[in-house]
C-alpha positions as CSV (number, residue, x, y, z in Angstrom):
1,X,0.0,0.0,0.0
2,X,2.8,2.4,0.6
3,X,4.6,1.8,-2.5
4,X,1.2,2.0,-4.8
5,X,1.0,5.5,-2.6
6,X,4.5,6.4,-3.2
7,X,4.2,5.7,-6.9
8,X,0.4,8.1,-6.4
9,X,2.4,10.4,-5.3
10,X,5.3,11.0,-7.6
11,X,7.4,7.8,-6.6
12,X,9.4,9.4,-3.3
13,X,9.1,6.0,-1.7
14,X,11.6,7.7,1.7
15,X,9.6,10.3,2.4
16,X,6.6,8.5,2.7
17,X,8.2,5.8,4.5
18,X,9.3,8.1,7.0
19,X,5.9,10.1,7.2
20,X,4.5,6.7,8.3
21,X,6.8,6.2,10.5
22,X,7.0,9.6,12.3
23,X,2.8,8.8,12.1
24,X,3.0,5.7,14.2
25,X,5.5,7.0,16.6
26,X,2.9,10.0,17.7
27,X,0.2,7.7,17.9
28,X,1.8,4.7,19.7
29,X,4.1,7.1,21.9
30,X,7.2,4.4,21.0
31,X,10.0,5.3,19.7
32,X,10.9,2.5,17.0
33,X,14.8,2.8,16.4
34,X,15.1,2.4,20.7
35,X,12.6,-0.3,20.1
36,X,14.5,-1.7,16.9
37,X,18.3,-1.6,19.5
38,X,16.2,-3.8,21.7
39,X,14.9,-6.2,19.4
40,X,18.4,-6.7,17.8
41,X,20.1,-6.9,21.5
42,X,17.5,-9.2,22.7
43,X,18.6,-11.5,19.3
44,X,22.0,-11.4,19.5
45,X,22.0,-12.5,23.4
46,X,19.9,-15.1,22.3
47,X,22.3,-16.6,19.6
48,X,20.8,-15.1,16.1
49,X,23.4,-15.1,13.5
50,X,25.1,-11.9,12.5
51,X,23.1,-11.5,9.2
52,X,19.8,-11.2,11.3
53,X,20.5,-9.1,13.6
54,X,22.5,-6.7,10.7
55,X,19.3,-7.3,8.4
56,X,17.0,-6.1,11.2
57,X,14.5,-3.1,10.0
58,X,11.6,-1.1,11.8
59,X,9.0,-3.5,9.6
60,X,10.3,-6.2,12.1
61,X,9.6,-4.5,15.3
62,X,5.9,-3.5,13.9
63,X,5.7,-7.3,13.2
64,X,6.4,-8.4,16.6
65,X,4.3,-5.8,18.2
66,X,0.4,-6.2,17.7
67,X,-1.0,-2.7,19.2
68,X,2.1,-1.4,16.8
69,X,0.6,-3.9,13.9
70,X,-2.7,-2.2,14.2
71,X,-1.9,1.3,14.6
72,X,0.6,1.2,11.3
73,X,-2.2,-0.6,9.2
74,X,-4.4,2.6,10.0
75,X,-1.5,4.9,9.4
76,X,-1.0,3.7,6.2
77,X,-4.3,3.4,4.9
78,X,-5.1,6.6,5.8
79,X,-1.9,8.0,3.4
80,X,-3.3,5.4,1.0
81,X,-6.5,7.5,0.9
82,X,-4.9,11.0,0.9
83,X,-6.1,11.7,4.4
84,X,-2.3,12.1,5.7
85,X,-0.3,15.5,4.1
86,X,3.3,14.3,2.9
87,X,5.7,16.6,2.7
């Protein structure tokens, strides 16, 4: 949904990316790259390989968070529709 908005849009797949972002951050009150340190702490004390905890991304902390699941389905339907200003 982001990238058909992106491409919408005039194809400035970053900025949009990072609208969403900011987006969930206000609403959640999280802060994802704290959240994504953790994750990739948490994994590397627990054995994970390198490659996974290098290859680690914000997608993976809203994947492993439901409330943050929810709230960044919303976000980006709602800059699907128009109703969230980019830029």
């Amino acid at each position: 949904m982001i990238n058909s908005a992106a491409y919408r849009l005039g194809g400035n797949y970053r900025d949009i990316r990072t609208k969403s972002y900011q987006e969930l951050e206000e609403r959640a009150h999280c802060d994802l790259n704290r959240r994504l340190r953790n994750l990739a702490q948490r994994l590397a004390e627990n054995g994970a390989t390198k490659s996974k905890v290098s290859s680690l991304s914000k997608m993976d902390v809203i994947e492993s968070d439901p409330k943050l699941k929810e709230i960044y389905t919303s976000v980006v339907k709602e800059i699907s529709i128009g109703s969230i200003k980019i830029g």
